[in-house]
C-alpha positions as YAML, in Angstrom:
chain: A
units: angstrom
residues:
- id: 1
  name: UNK
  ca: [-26.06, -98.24, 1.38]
- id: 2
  name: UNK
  ca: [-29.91, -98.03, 1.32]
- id: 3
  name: UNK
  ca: [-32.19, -98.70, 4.34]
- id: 4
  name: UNK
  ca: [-32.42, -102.53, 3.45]
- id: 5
  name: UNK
  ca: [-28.96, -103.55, 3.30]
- id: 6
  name: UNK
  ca: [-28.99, -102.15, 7.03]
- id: 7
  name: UNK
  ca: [-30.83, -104.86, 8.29]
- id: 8
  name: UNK
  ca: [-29.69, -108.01, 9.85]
- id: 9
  name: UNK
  ca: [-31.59, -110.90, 11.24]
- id: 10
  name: UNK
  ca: [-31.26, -111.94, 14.91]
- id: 11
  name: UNK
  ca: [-33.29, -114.82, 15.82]
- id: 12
  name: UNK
  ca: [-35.21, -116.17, 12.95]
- id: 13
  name: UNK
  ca: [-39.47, -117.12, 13.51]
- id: 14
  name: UNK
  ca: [-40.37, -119.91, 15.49]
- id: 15
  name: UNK
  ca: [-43.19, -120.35, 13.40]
- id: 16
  name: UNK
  ca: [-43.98, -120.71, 9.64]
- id: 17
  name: UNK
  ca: [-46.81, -119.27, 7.90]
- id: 18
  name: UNK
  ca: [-48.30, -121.89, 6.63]
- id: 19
  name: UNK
  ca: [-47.29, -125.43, 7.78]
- id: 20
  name: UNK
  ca: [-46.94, -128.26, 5.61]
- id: 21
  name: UNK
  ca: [-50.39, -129.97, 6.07]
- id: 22
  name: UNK
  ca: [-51.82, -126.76, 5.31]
- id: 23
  name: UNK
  ca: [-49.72, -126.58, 2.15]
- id: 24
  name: UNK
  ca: [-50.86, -130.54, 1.38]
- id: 25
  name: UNK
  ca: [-54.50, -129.75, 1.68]
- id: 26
  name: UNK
  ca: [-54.37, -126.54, -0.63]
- id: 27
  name: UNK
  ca: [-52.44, -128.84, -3.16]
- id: 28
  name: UNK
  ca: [-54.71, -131.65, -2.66]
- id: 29
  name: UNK
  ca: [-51.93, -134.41, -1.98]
- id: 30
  name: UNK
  ca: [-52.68, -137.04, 0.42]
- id: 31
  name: UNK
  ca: [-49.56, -138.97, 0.82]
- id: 32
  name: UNK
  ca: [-46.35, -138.38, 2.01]
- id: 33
  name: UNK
  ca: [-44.15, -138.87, -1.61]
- id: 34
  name: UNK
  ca: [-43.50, -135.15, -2.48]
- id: 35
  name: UNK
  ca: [-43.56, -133.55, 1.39]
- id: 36
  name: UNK
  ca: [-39.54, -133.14, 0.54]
- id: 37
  name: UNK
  ca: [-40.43, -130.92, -2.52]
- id: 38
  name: UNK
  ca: [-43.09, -129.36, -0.97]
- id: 39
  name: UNK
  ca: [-41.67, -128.27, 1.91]
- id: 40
  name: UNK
  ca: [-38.75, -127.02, -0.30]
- id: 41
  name: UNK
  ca: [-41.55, -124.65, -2.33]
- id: 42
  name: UNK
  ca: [-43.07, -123.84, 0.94]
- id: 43
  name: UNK
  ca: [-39.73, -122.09, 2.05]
- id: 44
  name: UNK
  ca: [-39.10, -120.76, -0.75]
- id: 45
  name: UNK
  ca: [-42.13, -119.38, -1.40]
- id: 46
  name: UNK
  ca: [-42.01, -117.69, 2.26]
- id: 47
  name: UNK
  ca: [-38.44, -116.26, 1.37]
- id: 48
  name: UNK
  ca: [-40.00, -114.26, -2.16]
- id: 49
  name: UNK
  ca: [-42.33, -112.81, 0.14]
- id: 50
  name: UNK
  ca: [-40.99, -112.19, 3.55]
- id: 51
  name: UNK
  ca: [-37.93, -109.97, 4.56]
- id: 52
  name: UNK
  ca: [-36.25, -107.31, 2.93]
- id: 53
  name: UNK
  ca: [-35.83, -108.98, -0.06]
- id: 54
  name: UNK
  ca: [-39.30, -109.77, -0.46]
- id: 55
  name: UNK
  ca: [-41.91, -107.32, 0.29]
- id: 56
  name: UNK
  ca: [-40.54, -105.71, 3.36]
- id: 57
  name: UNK
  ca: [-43.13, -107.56, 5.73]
- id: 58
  name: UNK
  ca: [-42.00, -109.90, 8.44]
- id: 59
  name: UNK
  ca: [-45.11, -112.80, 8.13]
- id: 60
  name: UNK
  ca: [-44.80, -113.67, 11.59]
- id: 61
  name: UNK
  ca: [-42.53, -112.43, 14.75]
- id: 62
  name: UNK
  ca: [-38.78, -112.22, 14.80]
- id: 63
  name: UNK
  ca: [-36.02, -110.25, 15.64]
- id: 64
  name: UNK
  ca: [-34.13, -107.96, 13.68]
- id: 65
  name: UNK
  ca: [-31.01, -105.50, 14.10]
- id: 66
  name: UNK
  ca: [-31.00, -101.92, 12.10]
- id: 67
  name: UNK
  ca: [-27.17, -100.74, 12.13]
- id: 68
  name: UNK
  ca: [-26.82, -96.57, 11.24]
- id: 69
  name: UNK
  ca: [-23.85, -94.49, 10.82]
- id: 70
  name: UNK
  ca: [-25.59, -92.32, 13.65]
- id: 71
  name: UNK
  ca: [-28.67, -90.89, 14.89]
- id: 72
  name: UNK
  ca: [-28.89, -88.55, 12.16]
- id: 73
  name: UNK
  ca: [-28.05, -90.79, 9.18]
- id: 74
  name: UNK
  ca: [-29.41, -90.15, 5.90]
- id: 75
  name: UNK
  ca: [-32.13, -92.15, 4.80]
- id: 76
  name: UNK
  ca: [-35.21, -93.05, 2.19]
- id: 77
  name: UNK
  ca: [-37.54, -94.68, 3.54]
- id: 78
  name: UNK
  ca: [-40.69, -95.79, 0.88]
- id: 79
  name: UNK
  ca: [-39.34, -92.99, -0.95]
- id: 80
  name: UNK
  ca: [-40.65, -90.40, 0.52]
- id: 81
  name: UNK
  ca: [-39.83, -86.83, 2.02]
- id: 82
  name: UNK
  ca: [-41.34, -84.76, 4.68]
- id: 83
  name: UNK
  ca: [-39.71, -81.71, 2.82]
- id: 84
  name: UNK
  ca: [-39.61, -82.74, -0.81]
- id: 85
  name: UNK
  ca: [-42.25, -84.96, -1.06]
- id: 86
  name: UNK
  ca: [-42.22, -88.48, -3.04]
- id: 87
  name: UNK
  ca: [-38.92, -89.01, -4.98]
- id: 88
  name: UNK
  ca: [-36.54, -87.19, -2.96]
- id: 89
  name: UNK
  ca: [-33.17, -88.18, -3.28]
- id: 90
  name: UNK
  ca: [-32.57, -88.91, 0.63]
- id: 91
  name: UNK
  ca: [-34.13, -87.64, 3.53]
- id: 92
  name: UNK
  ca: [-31.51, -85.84, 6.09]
- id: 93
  name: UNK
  ca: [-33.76, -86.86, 8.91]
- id: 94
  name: UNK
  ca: [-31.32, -84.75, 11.18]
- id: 95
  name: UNK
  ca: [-32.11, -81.32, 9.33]
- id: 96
  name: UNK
  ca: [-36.02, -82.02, 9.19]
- id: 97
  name: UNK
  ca: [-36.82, -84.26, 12.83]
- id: 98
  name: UNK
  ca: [-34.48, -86.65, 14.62]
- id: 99
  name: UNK
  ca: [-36.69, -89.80, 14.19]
- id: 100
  name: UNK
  ca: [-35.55, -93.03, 13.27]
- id: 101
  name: UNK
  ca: [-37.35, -94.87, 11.41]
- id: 102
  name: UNK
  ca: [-37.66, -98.88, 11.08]
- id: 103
  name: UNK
  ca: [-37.91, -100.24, 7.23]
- id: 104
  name: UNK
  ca: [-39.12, -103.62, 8.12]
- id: 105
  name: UNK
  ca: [-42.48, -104.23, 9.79]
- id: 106
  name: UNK
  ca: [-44.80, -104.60, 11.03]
- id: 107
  name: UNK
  ca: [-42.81, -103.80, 14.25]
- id: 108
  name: UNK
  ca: [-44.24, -105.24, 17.70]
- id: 109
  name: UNK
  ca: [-41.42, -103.41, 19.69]
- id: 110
  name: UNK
  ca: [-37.33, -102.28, 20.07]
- id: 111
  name: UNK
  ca: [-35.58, -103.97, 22.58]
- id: 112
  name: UNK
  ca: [-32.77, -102.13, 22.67]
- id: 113
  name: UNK
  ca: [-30.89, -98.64, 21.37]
- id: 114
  name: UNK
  ca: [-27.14, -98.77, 21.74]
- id: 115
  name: UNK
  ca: [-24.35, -96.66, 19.97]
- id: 116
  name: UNK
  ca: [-20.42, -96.27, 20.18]
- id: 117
  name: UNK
  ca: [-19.62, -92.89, 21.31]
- id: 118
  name: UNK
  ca: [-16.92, -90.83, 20.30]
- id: 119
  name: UNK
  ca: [-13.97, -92.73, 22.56]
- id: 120
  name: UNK
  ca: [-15.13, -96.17, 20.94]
- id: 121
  name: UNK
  ca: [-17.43, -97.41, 23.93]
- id: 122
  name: UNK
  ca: [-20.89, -99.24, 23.72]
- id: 123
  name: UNK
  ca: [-23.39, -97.54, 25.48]
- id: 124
  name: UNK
  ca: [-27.25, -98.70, 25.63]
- id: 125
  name: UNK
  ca: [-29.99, -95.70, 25.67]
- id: 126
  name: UNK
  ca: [-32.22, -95.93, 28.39]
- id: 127
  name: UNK
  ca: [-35.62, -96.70, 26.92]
- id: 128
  name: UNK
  ca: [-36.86, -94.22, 29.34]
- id: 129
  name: UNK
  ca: [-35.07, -91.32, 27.47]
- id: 130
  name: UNK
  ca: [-36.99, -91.83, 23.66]
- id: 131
  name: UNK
  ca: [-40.35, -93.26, 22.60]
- id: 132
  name: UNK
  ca: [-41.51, -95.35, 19.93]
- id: 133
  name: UNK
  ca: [-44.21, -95.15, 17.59]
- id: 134
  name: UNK
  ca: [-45.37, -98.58, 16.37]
- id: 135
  name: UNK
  ca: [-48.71, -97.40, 15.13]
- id: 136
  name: UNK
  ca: [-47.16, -95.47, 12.22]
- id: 137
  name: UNK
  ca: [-45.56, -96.81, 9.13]
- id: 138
  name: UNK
  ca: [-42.73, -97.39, 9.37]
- id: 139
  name: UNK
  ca: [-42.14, -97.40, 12.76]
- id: 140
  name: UNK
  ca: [-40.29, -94.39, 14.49]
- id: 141
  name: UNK
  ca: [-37.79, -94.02, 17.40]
- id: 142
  name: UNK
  ca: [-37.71, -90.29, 18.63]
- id: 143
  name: UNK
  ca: [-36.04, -88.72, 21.76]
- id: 144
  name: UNK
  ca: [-38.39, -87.67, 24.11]
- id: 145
  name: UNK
  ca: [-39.48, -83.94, 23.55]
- id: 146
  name: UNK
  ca: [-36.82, -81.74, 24.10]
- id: 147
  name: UNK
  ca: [-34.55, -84.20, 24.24]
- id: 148
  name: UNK
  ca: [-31.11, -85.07, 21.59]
- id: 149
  name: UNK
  ca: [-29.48, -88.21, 20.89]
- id: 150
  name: UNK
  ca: [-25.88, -88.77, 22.43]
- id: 151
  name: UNK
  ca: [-23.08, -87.64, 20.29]
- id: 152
  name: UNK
  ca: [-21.68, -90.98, 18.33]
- id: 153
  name: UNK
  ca: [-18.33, -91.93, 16.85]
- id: 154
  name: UNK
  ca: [-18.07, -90.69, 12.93]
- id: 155
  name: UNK
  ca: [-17.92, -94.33, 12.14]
- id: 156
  name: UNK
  ca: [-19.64, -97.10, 10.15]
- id: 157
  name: UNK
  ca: [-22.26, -98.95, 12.40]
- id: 158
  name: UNK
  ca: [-21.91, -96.54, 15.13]
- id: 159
  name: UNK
  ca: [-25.84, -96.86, 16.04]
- id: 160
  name: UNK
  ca: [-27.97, -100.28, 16.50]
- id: 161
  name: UNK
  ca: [-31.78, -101.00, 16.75]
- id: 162
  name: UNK
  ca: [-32.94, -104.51, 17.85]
- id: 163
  name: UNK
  ca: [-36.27, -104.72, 17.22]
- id: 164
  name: UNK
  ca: [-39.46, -107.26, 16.99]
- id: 165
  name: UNK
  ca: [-41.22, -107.25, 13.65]
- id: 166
  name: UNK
  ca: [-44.16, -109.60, 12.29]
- id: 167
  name: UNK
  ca: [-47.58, -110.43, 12.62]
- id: 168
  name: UNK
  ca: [-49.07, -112.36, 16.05]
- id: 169
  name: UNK
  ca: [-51.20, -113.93, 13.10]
- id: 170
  name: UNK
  ca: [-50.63, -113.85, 9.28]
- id: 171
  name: UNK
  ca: [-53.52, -111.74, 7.86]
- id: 172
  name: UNK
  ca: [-55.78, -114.23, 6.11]
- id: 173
  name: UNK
  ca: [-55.08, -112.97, 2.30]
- id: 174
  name: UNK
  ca: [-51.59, -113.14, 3.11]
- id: 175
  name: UNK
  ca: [-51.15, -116.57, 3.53]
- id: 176
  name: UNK
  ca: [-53.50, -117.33, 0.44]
- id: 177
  name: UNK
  ca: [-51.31, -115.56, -1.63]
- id: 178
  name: UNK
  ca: [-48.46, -117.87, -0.33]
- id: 179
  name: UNK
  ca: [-50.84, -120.78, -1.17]
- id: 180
  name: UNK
  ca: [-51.33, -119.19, -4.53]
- id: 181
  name: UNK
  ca: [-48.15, -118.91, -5.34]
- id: 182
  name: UNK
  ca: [-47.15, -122.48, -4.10]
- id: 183
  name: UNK
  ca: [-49.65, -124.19, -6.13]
- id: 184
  name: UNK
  ca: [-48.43, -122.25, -9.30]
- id: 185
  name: UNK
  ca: [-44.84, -123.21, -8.57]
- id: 186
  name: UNK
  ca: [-46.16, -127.20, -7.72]
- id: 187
  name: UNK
  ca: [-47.87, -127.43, -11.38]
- id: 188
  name: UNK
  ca: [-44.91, -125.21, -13.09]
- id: 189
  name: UNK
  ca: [-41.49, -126.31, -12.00]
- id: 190
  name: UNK
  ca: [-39.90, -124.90, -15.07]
- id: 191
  name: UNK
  ca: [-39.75, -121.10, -16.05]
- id: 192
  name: UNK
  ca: [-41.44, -122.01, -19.37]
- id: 193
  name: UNK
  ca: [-43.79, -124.80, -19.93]
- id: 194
  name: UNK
  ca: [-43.79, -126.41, -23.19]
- id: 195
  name: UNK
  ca: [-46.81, -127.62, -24.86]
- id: 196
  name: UNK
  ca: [-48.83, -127.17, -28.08]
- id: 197
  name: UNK
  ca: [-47.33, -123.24, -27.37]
- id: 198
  name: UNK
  ca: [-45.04, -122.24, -25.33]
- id: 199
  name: UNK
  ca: [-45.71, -120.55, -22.06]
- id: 200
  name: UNK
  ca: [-44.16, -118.14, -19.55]
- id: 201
  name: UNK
  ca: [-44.37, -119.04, -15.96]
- id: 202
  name: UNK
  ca: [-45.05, -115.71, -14.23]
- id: 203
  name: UNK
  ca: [-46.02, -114.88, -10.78]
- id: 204
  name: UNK
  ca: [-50.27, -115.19, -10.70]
- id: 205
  name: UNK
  ca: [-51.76, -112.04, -11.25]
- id: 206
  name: UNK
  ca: [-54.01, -112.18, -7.73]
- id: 207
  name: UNK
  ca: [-50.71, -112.56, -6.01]
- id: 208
  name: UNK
  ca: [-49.06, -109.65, -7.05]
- id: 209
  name: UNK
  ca: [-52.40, -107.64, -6.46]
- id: 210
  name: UNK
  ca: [-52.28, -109.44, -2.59]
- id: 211
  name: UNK
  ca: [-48.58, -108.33, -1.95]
- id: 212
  name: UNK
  ca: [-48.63, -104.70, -3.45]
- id: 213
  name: UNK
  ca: [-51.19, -104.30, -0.90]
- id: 214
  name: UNK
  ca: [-48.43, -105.16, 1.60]
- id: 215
  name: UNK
  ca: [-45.63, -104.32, 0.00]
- id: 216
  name: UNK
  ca: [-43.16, -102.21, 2.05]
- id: 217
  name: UNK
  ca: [-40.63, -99.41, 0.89]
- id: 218
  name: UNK
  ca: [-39.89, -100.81, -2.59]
- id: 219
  name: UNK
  ca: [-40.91, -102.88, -5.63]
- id: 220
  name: UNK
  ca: [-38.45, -105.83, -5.30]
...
C-alpha cells in the first residue's frame, strides 16, 4: 500500500476552481445549450488534476483523512530518502526521525491525531504534545522534542490524520491550465480526430509543463 491509497476524503470543497461562467467565457459560448456538457468537462477536468489521482494538489480547501499502520510506518514519499537519497525503496521513517509526513497538499492544518492502542481503544493526541510543519513539503507531524508517539495496536489503520489541504485561492496558472485543458477537450471529444490525417488527441503541451510544476509525489 503506497502513501496515496492511504488517503480518504472527508468533506469534499465547497468551491470549484473555476465556475461555469468562467469556463463559458474561456470557450466563448454565450448561450445556455451545452452548460450540461460543459459542466460535465469542467468536473472532469478538475478530477485529472486534483487529488491523489491527479497531481497530488488539492485546488482549493477540503478535508482529508491519512490512515497508517502506526507512527512509524514505512513510507515513500516523492521518492525520496533522508538516508539513501532519491529512489530508495521505502523510507523507515521510525529508524531515521519519527515524522509523519502528509502526501497531499498543500496542507492549511491537522485537525486531529488519533490511534488505537494496544487494548483496541481510540485515543486522540493532544495537539499540545506534537507540532506541525506546514511550510515544508510535504507537510510533517513530529512529537515535540524529546517526546515519542504512544505505543499503537500492530494492526491495519491503527493511526489517523485529518487534515485541511488546498489553496485559499487557485494560483493563477493553475486554473489556466484547467481552462487549457477544457477547451482542448470542448473542440476534441474523441481520442482521435479524423480528418484529411488522422490525429491523436493528447493532453496540450503548456498543460503538462503547468502541472509538473505542481505535481506532487508521482507522475500519474
Amino acid at each position: 500500500m503506497t502513501d496515496w491509497s492511504r488517503l480518504t476524503l472527508l468533506d469534499g470543497p465547497a468551491t470549484a476552481p473555476i465556475d461555469l461562467d468562467t469556463a463559458k467565457r474561456h470557450l466563448r459560448i454565450y448561450h445556455d445549450d451545452e452548460d450540461e456538457h460543459i459542466q460535465l468537462l469542467l468536473d472532469a477536468v478538475t478530477a485529472f488534476v486534483e487529488g491523489p489521482n491527479g497531481i497530488g494538489l488539492a485546488l482549493t480547501p477540503q478535508k482529508w483523512r491519512l490512515s497508517l499502520d502506526s507512527f512509524y510506518s514505512r513510507n515513500l514519499i516523492n521518492g525520496f530518502s533522508p538516508a539513501y537519497g532519491y529512489g530508495a525503496a521505502y523510507l523507515d521513517v521510525g529508524a531515521i526521525y519519527s515524522a509523519i509526513s502528509i502526501p497531499l497538499g498543500p496542507t492549511t492544518s491537522v485537525e486531529q491525531v488519533s490511534y488505537t492502542d494496544d487494548t483496541g481503544a481510540m485515543h486522540i493526541v493532544p495537539a499540545d504534545q506534537y507540532v506541525v510543519d506546514i511550510e515544508s513539503t510535504p507537510a510533517r507531524i513530529s512529537p515535540l522534542y524529546g517526546g515519542m508517539w504512544p505505543i499503537t495496536i500492530n494492526y491495519l489503520g491503527a493511526v489517523k490524520v485529518d487534515f485541511t489541504a488546498g489553496f485559499a485561492s487557485t494560483p493563477a496558472d493553475l486554473k489556466a491550465a484547467l481552462l487549457l485543458l477544457l477547451g482542448h477537450w470542448f473542440e476534441n471529444r474523441e481520442n482521435v480526430v479524423a480528418g484529411e490525417r488522422a490525429v491523436a488527441v493528447e493532453v496540450p503541451f503548456t498543460v503538462e509543463t503547468i502541472l509538473n510544476k505542481y505535481r506532487v509525489g508521482r507522475f500519474a
